[in-house]
N, C-alpha and C positions, 0 to 999 in steps of 0.2 A: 561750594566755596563760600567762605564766610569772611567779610570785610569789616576789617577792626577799623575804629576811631583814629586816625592820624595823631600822635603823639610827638612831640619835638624830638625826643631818642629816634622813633620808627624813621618819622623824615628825615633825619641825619643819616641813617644807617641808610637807608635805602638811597640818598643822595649819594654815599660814598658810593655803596657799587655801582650808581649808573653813572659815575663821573669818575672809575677807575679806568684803568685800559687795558683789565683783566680780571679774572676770578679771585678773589680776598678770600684766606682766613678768614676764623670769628676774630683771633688774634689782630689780622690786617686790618680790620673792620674796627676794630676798638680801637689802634693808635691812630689813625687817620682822626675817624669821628672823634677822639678827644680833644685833637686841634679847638674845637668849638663846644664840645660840652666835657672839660675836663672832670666831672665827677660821675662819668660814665662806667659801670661796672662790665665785667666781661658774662656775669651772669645776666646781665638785661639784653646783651648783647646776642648772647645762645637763646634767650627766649625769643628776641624780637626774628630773627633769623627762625625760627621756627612756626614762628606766626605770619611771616613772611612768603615762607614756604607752602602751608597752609592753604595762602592765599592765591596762592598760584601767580606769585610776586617775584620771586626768587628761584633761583634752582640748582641743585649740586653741582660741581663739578670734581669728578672722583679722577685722583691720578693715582695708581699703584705704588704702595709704600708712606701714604700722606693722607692728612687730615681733611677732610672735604672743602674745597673752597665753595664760592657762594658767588653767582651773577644774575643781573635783571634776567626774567624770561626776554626771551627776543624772536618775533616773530621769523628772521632769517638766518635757515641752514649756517653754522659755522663750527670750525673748530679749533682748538688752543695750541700755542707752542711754548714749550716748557725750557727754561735755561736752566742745565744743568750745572751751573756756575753760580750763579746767583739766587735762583729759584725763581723767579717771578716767572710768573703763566704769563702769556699774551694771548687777545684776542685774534683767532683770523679771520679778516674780511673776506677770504674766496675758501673754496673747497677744492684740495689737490686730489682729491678720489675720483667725483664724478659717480655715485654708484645710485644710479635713483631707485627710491623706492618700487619694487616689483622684478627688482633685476634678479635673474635667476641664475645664479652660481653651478662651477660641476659639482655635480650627484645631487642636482636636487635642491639645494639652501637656495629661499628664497629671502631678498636683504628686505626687511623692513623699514631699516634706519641703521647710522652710522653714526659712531663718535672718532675721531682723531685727535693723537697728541701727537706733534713733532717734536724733538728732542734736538740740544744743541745748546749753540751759546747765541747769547740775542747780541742785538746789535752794541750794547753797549760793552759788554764783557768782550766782543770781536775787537771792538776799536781798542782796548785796553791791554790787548795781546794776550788777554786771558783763555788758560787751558784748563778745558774740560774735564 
């Protein structure tokens, strides 16, 4: 793992995703950060997110049909809920599986690790009577 120099861009991008309350776009990640560095391009953006990644800073998060979002590594097990309504990911603070590592499935699968998306409308598209 190689550790770049701190850059005003790097710490902005990297402040946005650990002060989202879910996985960004490079897209999400440029209009936020440009609140504060408006001559932010979307290709510094893609670089620094890969340097990021690199670093073992940052980490995908892949939802079928969609561009990869982007969140802090974090030491603790979680997984995302996806609004089908508006699109924002959300982060989850618990785990609805329970499937720990070593668990052995029939015929044999044995689980290493788990990702989870839940699908739905969040809370804010429910209050608004919004359909799915």
């Amino acid at each position: 793992m190689t550790v770049q120099r701190n850059t005003r861009q790097r710490d902005k991008i990297l402040q946005v995703l650990e002060t989202a309350e879910g996985p960004l776009t490079t897209q999400g990640i440029l209009e936020r950060a440009r609140a504060d560095l408006p001559q932010l391009g979307l290709a510094t953006v893609y670089r620094t997110v890969a340097l990021l990644q690199g670093d073992g800073r940052i980490s995908p998060v892949r939802l079928p049909g969609e561009e990869p979002r982007f969140e802090p590594v974090r030491a603790k097990h979680h997984h995302h809920f996806a609004c089908t309504n508006c699109q924002r990911v959300l982060e989850l603070d618990f785990c609805p599986v329970h499937l720990p590592s070593g668990t052995v499935l029939p015929n044999g699968l044995k689980v290493l690790d788990h990702h989870l998306t839940l699908y739905g409308l969040c809370d804010l598209c429910d209050a608004a009577g919004q359909v799915a």
